[in-house]
Backbone as a printed PyTorch tensor [residue, N CA C, xyz], in Angstrom:
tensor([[[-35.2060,  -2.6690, -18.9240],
         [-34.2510,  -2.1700, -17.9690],
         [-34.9890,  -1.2820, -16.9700]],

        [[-34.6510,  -1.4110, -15.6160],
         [-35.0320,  -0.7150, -14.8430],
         [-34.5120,   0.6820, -14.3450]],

        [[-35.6080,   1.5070, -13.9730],
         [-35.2700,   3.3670, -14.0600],
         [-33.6370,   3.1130, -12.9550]],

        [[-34.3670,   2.3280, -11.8020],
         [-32.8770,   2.5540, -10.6210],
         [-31.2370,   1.5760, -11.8760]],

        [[-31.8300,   0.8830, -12.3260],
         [-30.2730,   0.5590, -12.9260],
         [-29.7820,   1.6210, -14.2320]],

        [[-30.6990,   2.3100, -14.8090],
         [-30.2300,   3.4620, -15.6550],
         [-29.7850,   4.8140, -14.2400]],

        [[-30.2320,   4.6160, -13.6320],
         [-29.4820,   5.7440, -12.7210],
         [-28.1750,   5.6680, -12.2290]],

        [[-27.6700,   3.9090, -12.2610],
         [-26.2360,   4.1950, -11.5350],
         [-25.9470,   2.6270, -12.8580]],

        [[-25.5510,   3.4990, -13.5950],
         [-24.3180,   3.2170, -14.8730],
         [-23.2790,   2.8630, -14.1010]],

        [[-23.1110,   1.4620, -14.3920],
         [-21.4100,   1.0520, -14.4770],
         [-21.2090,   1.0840, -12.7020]],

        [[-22.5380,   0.9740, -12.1770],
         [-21.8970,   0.6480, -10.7120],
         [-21.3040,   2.1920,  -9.9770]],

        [[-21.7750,   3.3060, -10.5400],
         [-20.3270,   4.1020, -10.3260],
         [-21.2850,   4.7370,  -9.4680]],

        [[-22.6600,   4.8830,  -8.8970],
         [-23.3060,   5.2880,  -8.0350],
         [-23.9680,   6.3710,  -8.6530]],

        [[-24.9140,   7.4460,  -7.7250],
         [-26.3610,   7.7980,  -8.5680],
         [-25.3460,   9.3850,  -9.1280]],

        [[-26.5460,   9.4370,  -9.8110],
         [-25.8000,  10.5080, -10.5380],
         [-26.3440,  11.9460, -10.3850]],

        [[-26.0610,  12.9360,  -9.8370],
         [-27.0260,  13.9370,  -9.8310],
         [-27.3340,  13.9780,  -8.3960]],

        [[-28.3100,  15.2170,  -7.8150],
         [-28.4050,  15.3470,  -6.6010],
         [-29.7360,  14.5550,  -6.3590]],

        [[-30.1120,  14.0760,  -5.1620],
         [-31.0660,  13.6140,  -4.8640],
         [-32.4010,  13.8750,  -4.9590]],

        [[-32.0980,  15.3870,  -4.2440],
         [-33.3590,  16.4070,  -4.2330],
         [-33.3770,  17.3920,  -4.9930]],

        [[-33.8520,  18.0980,  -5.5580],
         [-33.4200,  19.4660,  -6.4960],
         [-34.2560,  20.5390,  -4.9920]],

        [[-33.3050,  21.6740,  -5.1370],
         [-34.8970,  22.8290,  -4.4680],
         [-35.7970,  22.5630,  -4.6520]],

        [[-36.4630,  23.4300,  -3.6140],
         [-37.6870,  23.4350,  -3.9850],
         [-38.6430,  24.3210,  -2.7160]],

        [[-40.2280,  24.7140,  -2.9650],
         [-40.2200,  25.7670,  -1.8570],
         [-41.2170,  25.0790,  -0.6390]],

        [[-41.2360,  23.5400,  -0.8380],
         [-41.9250,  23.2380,   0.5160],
         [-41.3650,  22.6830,   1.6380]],

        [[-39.5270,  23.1250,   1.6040],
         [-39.2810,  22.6770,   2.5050],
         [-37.6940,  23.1350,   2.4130]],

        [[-36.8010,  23.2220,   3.2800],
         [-35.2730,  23.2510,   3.3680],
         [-34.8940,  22.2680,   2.9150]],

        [[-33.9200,  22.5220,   1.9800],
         [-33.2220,  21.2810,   1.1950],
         [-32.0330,  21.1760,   1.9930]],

        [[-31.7720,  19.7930,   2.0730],
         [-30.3910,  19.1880,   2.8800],
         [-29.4110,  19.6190,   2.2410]],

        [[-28.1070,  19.9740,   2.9630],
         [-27.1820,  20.0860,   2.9360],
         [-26.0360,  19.1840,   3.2280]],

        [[-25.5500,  19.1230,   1.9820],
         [-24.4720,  18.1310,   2.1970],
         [-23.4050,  18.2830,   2.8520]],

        [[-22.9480,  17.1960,   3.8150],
         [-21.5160,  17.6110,   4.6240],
         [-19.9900,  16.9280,   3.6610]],

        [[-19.5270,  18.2230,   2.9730],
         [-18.7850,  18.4580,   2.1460],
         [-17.2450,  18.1570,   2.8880]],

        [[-16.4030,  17.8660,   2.3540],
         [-14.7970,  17.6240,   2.9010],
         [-14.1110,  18.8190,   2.5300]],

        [[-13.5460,  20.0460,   3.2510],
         [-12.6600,  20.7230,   3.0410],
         [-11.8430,  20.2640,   1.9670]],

        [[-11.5040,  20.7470,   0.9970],
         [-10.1550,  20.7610,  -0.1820],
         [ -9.0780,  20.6520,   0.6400]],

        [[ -7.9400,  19.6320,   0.0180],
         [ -6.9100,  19.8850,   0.4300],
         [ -6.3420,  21.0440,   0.5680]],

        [[ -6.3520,  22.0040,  -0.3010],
         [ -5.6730,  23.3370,   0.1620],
         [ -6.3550,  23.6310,   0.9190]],

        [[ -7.4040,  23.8100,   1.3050],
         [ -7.9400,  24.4680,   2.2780],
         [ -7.5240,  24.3800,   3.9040]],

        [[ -7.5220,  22.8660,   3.8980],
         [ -6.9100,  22.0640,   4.9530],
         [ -5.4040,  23.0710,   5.3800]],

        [[ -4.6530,  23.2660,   4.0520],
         [ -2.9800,  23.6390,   4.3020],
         [ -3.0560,  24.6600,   4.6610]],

        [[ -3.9410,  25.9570,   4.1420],
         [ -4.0670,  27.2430,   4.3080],
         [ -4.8860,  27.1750,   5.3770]],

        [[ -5.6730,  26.4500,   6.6210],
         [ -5.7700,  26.4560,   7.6880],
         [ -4.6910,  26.0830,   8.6860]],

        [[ -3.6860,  25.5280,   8.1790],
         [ -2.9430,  24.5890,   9.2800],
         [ -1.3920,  25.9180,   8.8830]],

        [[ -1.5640,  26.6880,   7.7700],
         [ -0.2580,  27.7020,   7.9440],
         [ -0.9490,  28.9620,   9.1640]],

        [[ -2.1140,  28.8260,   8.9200],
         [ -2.8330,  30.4720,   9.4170],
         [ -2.8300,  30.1090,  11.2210]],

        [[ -3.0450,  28.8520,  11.1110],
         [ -2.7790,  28.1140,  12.4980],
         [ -2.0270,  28.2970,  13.4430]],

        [[ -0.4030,  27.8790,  12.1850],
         [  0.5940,  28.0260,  12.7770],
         [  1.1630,  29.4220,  13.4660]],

        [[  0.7760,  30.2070,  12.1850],
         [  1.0610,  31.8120,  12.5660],
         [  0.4290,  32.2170,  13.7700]],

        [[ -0.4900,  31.8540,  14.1190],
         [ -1.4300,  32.4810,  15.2280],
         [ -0.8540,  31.9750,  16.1230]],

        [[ -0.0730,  30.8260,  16.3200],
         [  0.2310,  30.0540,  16.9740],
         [  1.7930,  30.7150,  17.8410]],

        [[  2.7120,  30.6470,  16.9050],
         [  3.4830,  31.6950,  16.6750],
         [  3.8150,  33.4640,  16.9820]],

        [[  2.3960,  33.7700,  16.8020],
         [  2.4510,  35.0590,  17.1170],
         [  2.1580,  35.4220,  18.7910]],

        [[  1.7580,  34.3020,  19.2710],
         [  1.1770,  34.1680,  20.4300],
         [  1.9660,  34.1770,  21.2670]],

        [[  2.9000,  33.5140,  21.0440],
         [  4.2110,  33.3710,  21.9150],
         [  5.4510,  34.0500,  21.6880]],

        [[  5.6150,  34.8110,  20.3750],
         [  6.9760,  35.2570,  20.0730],
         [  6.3920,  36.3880,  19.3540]],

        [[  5.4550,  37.5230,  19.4210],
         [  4.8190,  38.2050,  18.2150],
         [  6.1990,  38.8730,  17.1480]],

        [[  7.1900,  38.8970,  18.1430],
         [  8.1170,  39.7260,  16.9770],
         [  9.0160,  39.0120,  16.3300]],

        [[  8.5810,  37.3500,  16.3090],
         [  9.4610,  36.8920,  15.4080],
         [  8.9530,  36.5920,  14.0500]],

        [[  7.4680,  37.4150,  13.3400],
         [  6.6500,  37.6910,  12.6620],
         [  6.6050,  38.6040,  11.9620]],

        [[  7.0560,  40.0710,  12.7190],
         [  7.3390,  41.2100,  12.1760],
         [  7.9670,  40.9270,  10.7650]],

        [[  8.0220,  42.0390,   9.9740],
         [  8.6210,  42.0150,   8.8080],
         [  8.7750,  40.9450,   8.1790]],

        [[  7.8250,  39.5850,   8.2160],
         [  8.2850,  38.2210,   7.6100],
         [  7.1240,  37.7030,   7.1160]],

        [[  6.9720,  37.9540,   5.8950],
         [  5.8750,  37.6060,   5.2310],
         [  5.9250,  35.6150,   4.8490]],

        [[  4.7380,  35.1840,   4.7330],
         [  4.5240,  33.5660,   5.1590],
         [  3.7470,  33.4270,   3.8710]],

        [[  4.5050,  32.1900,   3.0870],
         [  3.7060,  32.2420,   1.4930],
         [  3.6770,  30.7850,   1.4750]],

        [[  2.6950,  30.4980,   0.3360],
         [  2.4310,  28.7270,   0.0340],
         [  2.6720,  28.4610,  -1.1170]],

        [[  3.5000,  27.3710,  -1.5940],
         [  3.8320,  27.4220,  -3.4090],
         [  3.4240,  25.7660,  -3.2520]],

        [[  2.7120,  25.6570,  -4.5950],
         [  2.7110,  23.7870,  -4.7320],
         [  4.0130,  23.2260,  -4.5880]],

        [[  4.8220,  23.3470,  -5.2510],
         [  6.0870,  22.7880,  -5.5920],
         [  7.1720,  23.7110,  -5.2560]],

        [[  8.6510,  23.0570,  -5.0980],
         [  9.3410,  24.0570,  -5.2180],
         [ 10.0760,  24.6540,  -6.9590]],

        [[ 10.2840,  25.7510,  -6.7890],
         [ 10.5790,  26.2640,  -8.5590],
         [ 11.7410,  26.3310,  -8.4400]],

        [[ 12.7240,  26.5790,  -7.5660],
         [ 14.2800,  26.7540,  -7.9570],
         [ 14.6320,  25.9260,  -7.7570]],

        [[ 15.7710,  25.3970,  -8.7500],
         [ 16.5510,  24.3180,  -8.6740],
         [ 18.0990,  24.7480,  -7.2050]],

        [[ 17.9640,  26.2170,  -6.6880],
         [ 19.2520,  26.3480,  -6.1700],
         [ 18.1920,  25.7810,  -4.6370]],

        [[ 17.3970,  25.5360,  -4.4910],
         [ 16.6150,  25.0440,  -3.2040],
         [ 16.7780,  23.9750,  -2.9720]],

        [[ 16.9670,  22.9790,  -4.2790],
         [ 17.2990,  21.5090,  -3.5500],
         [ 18.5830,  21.1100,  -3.3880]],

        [[ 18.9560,  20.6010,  -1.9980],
         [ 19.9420,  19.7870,  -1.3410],
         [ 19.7060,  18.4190,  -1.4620]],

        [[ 20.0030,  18.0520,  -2.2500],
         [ 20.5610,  16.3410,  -2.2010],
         [ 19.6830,  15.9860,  -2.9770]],

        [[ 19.1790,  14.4590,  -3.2170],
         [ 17.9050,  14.2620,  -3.4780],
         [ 16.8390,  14.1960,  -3.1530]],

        [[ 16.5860,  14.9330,  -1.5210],
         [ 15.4080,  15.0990,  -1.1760],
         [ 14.6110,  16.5610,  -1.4150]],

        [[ 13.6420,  16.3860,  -1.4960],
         [ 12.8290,  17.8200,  -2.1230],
         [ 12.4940,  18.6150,  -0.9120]],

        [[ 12.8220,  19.4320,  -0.9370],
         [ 12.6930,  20.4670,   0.0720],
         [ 11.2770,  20.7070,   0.2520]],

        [[ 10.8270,  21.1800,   1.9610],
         [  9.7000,  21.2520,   2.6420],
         [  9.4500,  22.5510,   2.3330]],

        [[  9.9270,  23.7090,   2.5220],
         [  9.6010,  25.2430,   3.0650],
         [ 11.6510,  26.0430,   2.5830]],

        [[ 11.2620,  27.2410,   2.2010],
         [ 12.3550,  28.2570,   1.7520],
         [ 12.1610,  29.1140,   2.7580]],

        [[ 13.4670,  29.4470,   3.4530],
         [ 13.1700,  30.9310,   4.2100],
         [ 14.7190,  31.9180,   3.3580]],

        [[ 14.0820,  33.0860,   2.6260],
         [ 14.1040,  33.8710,   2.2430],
         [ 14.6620,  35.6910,   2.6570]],

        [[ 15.9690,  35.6120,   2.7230],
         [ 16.1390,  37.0660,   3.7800],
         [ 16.0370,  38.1730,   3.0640]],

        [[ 15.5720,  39.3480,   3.5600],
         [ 14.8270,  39.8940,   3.3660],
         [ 16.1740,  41.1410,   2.7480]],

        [[ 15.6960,  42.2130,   1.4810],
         [ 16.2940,  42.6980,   0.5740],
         [ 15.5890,  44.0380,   1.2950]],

        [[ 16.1510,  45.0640,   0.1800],
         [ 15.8370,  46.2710,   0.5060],
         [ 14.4050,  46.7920,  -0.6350]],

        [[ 14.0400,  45.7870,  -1.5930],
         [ 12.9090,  46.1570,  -1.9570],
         [ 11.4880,  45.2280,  -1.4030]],

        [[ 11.9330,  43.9500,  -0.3990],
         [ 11.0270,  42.6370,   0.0140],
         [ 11.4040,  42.2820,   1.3580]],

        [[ 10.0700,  42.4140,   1.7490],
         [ 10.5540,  41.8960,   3.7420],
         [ 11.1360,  40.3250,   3.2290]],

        [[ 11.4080,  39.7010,   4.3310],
         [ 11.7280,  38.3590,   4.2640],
         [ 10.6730,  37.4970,   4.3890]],

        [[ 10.9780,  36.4860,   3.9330],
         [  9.7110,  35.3910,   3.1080],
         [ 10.2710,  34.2730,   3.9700]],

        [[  9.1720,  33.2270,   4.3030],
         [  9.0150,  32.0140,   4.3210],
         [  8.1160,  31.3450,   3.4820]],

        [[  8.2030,  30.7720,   3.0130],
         [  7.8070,  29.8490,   1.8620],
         [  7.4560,  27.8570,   2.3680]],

        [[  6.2100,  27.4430,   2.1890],
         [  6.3470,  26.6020,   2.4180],
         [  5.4470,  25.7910,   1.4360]],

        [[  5.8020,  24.7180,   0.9870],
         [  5.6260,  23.7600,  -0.4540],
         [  4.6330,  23.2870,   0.1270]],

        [[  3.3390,  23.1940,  -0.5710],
         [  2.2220,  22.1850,   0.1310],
         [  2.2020,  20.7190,  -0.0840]],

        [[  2.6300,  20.6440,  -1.6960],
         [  2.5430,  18.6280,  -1.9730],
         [  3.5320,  18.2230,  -1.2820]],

        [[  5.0440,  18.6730,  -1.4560],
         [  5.7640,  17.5970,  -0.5450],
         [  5.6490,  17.6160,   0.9700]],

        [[  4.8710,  18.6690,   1.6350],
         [  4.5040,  18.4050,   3.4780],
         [  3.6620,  17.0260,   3.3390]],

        [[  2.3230,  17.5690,   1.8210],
         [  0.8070,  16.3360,   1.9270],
         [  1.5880,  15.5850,   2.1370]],

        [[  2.7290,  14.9660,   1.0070],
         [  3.3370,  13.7480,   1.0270],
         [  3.5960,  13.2560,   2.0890]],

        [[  4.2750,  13.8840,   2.5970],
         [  4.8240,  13.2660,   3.9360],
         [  4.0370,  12.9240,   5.3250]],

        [[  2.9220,  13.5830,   5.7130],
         [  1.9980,  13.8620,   6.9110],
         [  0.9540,  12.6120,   6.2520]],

        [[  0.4520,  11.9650,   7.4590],
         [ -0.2600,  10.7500,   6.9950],
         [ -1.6600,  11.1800,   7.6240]],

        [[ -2.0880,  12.2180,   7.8890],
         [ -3.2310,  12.8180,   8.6020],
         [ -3.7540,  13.9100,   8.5080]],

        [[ -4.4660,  14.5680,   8.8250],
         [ -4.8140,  16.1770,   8.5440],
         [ -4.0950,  16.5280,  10.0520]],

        [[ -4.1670,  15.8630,  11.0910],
         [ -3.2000,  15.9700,  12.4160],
         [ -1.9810,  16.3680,  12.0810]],

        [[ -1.8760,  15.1200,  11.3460],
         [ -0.0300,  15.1410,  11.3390],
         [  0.5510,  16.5330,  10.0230]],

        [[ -0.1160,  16.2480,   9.0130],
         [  0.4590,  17.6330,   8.0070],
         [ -0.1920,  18.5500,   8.8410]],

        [[ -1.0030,  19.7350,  10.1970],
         [ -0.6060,  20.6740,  10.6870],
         [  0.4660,  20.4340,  11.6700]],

        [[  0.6600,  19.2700,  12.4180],
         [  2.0140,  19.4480,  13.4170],
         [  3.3250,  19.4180,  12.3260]],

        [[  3.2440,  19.0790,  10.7050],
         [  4.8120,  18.8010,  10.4500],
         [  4.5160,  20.5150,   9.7340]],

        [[  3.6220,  20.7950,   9.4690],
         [  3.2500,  22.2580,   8.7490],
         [  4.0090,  23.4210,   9.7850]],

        [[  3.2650,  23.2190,  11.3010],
         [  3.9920,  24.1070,  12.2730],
         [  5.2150,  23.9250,  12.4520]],

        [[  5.6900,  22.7790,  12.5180],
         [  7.2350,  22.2720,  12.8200],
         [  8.1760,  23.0250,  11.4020]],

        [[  7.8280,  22.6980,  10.6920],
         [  8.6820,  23.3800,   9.3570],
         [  8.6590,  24.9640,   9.3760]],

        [[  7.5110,  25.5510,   9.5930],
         [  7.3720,  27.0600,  10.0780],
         [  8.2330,  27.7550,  10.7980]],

        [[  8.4730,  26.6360,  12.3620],
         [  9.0170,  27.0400,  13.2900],
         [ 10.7790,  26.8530,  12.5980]],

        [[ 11.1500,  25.6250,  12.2200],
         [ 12.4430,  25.7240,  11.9750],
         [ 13.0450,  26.8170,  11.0280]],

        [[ 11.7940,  27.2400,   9.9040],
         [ 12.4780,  28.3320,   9.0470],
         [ 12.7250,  29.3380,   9.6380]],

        [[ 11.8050,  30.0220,  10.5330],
         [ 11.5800,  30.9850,  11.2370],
         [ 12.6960,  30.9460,  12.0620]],

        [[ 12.9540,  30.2090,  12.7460],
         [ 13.9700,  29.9550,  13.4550],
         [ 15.4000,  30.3220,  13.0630]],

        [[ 15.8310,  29.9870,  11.6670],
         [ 17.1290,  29.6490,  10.7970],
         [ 17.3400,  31.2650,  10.4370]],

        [[ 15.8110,  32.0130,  10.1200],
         [ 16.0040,  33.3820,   9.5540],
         [ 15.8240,  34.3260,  10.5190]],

        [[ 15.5140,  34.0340,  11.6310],
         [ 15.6340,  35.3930,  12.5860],
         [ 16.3200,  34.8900,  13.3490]],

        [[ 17.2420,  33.8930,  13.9630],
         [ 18.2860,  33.4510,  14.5270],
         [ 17.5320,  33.1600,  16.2600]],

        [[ 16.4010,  33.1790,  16.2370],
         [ 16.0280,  32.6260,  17.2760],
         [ 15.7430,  31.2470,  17.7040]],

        [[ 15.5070,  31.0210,  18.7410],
         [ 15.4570,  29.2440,  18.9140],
         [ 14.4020,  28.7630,  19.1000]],

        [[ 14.2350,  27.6580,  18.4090],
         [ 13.0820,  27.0930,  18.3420],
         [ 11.4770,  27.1760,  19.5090]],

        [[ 12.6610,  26.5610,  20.4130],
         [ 11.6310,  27.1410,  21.9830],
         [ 11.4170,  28.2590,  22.2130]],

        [[ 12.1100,  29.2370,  21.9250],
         [ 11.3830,  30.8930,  21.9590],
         [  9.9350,  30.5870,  21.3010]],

        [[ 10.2310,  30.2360,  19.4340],
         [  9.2270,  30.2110,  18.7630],
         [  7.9560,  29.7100,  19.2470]],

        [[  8.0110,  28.6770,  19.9900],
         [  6.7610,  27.5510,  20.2210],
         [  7.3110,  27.2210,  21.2320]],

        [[  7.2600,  27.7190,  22.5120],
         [  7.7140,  27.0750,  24.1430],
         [  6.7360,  25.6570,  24.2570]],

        [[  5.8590,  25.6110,  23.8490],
         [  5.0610,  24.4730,  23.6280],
         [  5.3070,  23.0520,  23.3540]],

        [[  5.7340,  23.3780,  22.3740],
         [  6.1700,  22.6890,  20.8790],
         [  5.0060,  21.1560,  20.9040]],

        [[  5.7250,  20.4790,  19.8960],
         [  5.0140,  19.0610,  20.0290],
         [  5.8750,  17.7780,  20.6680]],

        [[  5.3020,  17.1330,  20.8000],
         [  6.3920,  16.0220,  21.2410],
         [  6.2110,  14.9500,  20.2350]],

        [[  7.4640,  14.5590,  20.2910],
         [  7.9420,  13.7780,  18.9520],
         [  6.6710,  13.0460,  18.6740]],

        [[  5.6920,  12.0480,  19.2350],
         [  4.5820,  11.2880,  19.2000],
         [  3.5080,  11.7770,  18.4110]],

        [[  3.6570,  12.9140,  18.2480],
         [  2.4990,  13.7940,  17.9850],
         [  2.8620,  13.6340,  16.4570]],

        [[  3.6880,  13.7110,  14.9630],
         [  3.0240,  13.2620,  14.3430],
         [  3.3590,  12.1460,  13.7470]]])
């Protein structure tokens, strides 16, 4: 048997890094794919900036959170699973927006499209809990094409 066919078992490709360190030279660096969360927690921090830019005080007092899933059963309407919770705010907790990361992934067919449906869901909670309108939020906005 040959050394290159003991290196890639079962077809499944090589195993191990190519190069190890070493001190006669800069070792390559691999161009790595952002984590999905990483991706989401860029495209919320996005949105906010995005947001704050145009409306800063519809931010104030409204804290912006990420949950995998949603946990309360009083959140779902119908049989579809809810995107994002907006949360009004108590006398011991500013008000919360909440937004679910797997069911946005699910839905967004792009890293494009889950930050435009990421901002879009932002904007509507935001919207629902400080009673402002959407176009205040994002005079911008997207146009339907976009995702």
């Amino acid at each position: 048997m040959s050394r290159s066919r003991r290196r890639d078992r079962h077809s499944r490709g090589l195993r191990g890094p190519l190069a190890l360190p070493n001190d006669l030279g800069p070792t390559a660096r691999l161009n790595r794919t952002r984590s999905r969360e990483a991706l989401f927690t860029e495209a919320v921090a996005a949105s906010a900036a995005r947001i704050s830019r145009h409306c800063p005080e519809a931010l104030t007092g409204v804290e912006l959170g990420i949950e995998e899933v949603p946990h309360l059963p009083t959140a779902w309407s119908g049989n579809q699973v809810p995107l994002a919770a907006a949360v009004e705010a108590t006398e011991d907790r500013p008000a919360r927006v909440v937004v679910y990361r797997r069911p946005l992934e699910h839905r967004a067919h792009s890293a494009r499209g889950l930050r435009i449906l990421v901002h879009r869901t932002i904007v509507e909670q935001l919207a629902a809990l400080t009673g402002l309108m959407r176009e205040t939020l994002d005079p911008e906005g997207y146009a339907d094409g976009d995702g």
